[in-house]
C-alpha positions as CSV (number, residue, x, y, z in Angstrom):
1,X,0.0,0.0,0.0
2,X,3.0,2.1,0.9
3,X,4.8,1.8,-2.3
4,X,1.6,2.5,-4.4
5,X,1.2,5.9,-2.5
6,X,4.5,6.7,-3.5
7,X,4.4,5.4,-7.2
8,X,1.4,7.7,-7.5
9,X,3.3,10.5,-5.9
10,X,6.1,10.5,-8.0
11,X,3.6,10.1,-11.3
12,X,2.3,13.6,-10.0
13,X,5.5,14.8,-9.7
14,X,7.1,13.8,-13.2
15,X,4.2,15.0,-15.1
16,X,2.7,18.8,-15.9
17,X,-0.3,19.9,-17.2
18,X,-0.6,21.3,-21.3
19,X,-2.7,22.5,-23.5
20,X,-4.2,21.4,-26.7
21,X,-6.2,23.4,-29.1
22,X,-7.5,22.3,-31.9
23,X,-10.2,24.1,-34.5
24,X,-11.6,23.2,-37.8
25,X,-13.3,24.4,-40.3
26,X,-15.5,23.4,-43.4
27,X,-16.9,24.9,-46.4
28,X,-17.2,24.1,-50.1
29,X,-14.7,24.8,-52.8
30,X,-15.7,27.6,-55.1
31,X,-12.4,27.9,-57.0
32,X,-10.0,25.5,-58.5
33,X,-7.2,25.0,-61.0
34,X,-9.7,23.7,-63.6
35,X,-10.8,27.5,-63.4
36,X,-7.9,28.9,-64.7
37,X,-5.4,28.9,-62.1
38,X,-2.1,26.7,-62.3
39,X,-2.0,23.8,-62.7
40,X,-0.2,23.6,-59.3
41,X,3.6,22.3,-59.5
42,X,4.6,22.7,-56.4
43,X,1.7,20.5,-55.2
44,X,0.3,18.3,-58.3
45,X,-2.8,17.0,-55.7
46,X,-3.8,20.6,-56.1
47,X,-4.8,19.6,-60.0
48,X,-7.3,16.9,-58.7
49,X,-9.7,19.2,-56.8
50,X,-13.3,20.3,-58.3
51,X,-15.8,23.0,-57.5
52,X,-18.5,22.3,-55.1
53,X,-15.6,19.7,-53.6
54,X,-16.0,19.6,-49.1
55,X,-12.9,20.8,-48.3
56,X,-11.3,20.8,-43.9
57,X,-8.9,22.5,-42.7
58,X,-7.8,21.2,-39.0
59,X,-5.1,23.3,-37.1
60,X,-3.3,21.4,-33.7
61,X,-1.7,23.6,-31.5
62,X,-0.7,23.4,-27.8
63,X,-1.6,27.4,-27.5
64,X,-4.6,28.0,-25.6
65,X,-6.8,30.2,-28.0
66,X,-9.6,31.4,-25.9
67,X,-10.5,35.1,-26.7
68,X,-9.6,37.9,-28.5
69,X,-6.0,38.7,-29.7
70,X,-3.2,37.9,-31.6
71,X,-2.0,34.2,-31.7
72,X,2.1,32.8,-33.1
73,X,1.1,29.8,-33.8
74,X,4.1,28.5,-35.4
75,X,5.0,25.0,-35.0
76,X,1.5,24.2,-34.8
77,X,-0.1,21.6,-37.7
78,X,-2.3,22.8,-39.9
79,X,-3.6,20.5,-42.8
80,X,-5.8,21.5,-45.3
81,X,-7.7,18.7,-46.6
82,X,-10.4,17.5,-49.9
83,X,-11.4,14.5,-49.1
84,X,-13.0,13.4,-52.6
85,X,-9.9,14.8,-54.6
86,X,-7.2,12.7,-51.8
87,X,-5.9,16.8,-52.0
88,X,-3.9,17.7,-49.3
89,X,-1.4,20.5,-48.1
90,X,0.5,20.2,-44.9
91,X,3.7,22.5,-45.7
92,X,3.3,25.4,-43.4
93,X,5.7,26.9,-41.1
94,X,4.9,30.5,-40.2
95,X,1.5,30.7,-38.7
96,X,-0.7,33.3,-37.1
97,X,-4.5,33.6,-35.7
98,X,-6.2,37.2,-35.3
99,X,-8.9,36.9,-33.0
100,X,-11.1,40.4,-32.8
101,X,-14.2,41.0,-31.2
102,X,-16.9,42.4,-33.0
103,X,-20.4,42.6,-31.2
104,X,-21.8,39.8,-30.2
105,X,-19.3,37.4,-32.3
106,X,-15.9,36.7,-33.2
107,X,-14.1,37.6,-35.6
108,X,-11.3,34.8,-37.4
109,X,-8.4,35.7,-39.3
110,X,-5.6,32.9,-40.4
111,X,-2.3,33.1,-42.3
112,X,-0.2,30.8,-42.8
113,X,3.2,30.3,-45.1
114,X,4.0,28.1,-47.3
115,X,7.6,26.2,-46.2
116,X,10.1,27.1,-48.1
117,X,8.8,29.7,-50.3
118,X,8.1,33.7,-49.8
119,X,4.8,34.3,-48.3
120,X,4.1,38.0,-49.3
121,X,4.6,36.6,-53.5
122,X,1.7,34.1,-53.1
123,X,2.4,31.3,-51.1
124,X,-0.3,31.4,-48.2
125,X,-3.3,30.2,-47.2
126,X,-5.6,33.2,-45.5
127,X,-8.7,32.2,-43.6
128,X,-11.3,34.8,-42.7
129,X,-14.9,34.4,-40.7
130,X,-16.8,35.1,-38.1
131,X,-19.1,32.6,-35.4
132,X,-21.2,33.8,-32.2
133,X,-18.7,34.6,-29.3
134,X,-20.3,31.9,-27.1
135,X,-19.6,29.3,-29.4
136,X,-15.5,29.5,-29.5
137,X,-15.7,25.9,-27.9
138,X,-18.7,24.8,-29.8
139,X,-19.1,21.8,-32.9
140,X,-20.4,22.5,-35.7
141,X,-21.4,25.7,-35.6
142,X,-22.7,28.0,-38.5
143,X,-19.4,29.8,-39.8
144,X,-20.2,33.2,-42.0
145,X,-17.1,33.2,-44.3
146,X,-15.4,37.0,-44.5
147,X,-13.1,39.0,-46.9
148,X,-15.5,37.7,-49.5
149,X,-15.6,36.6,-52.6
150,X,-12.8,33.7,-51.2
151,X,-13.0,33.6,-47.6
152,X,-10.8,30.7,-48.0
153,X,-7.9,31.4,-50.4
154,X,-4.6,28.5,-50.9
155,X,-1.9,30.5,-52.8
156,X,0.9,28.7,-54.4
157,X,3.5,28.7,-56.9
158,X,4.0,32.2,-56.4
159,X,0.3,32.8,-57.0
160,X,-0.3,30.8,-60.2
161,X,-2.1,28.2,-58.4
162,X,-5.4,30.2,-56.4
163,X,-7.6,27.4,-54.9
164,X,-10.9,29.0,-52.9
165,X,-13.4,27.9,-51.0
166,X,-16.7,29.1,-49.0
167,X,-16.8,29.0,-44.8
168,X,-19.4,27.3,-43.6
169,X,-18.8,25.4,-40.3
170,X,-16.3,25.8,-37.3
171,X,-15.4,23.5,-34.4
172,X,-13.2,24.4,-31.5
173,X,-11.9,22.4,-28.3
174,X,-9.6,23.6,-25.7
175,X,-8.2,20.5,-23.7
176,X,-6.2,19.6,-20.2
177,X,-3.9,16.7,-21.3
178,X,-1.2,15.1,-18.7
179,X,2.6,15.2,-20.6
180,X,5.2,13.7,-18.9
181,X,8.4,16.1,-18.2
182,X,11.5,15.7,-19.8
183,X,13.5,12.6,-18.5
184,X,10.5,11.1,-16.8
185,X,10.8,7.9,-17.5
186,X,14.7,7.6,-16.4
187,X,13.2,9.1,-13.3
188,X,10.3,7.2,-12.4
189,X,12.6,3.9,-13.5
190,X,15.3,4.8,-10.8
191,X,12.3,5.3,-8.6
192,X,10.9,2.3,-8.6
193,X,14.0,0.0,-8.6
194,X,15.2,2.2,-5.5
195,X,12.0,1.2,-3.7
196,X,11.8,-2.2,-5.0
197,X,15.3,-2.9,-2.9
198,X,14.5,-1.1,-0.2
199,X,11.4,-3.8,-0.1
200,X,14.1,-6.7,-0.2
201,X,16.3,-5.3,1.9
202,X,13.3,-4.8,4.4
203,X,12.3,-8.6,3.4
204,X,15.5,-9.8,4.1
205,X,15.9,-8.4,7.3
206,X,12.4,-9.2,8.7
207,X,13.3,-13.0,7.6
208,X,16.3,-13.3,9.7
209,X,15.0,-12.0,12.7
């Protein structure tokens, strides 16, 4: 009984309480290389998406985004996803969340870079809407796309390649998770074994007298 209080204790010790974030949103595509645009080189997967297409785009984060302001996300995954074309992008680095209250609701405002190539000549994806204030932790919740007539907007190849989409839904979570700290389990190893021969030596002992 002793040794599980102090297993318990040293669990509690080693370990810290994060964050993780994560929000998505879903629309509808409205623009696509078959328009005009491209055909995407940097991405060929680009090529295979189709108006009217369902498109997601999930970002991971261990920031806690819960209200108004200005949000480095960097580091964080963000994948943009067409399920029906097997499109995909996943190549940011440089990301960045505006949050800004307006009335009674929200206002959204994503950019994130391209790896690897210059942002400011047309290698982003922008995101820009707006959902009720008291639904920042909500699922599926009505979205009202902004900055229209592409509230979603995936520039690459310098801008050659200009997929859009519509804004329709939003879904954001905010969970406590348990991470072990660095070196934990060398720690909680040495831990045990020193109690487990402290048990033997104390089993020994009680056997001989």
């Amino acid at each position: 009984m002793q040794l599980a209080r102090v297993v318990v204790l040293l669990l509690c010790a080693i370990s810290a309480r994060a964050f993780a974030t994560t929000i998505t949103i879903g629309g509808f595509i409205t623009q696509s290389t078959m328009d005009g645009t491209g055909p995407a080189t940097a991405n060929p997967s680009l090529n295979d998406i189709v108006d009217a297409q369902a498109f997601n785009l999930t970002l991971n984060s261990t920031t806690v985004i819960n209200g108004a302001g200005l949000y480095d996300l960097t580091g964080s995954s963000l994948v943009f996803s067409v399920p029906d074309a097997s499109a995909s992008e996943t190549n940011f680095d440089a990301i960045s969340l505006s949050l800004i209250a307006d009335g009674a609701f929200t206002d959204f405002s994503l950019l994130a870079c391209i790896s690897g190539a210059e942002c400011s000549s047309g290698n982003a994806l922008t995101a820009n809407f707006q959902i009720l204030t008291s639904m920042l932790n909500g699922s599926g919740v009505a979205a009202t796309g902004l900055d229209q007539p592409h509230p979603l907007d995936l520039l690459e190849d310098d801008g050659t390649t200009d997929i859009q989409g519509s804004i329709n839904t939003y879904s954001g979570t905010t969970n406590a998770v348990v991470t072990p700290e660095p070196a934990s389990g060398s720690l909680l190893a040495v831990g045990l074994y020193a109690m487990a021969m402290v048990n033997r030596l104390r089993t020994r002992f009680t056997e001989r007298t």
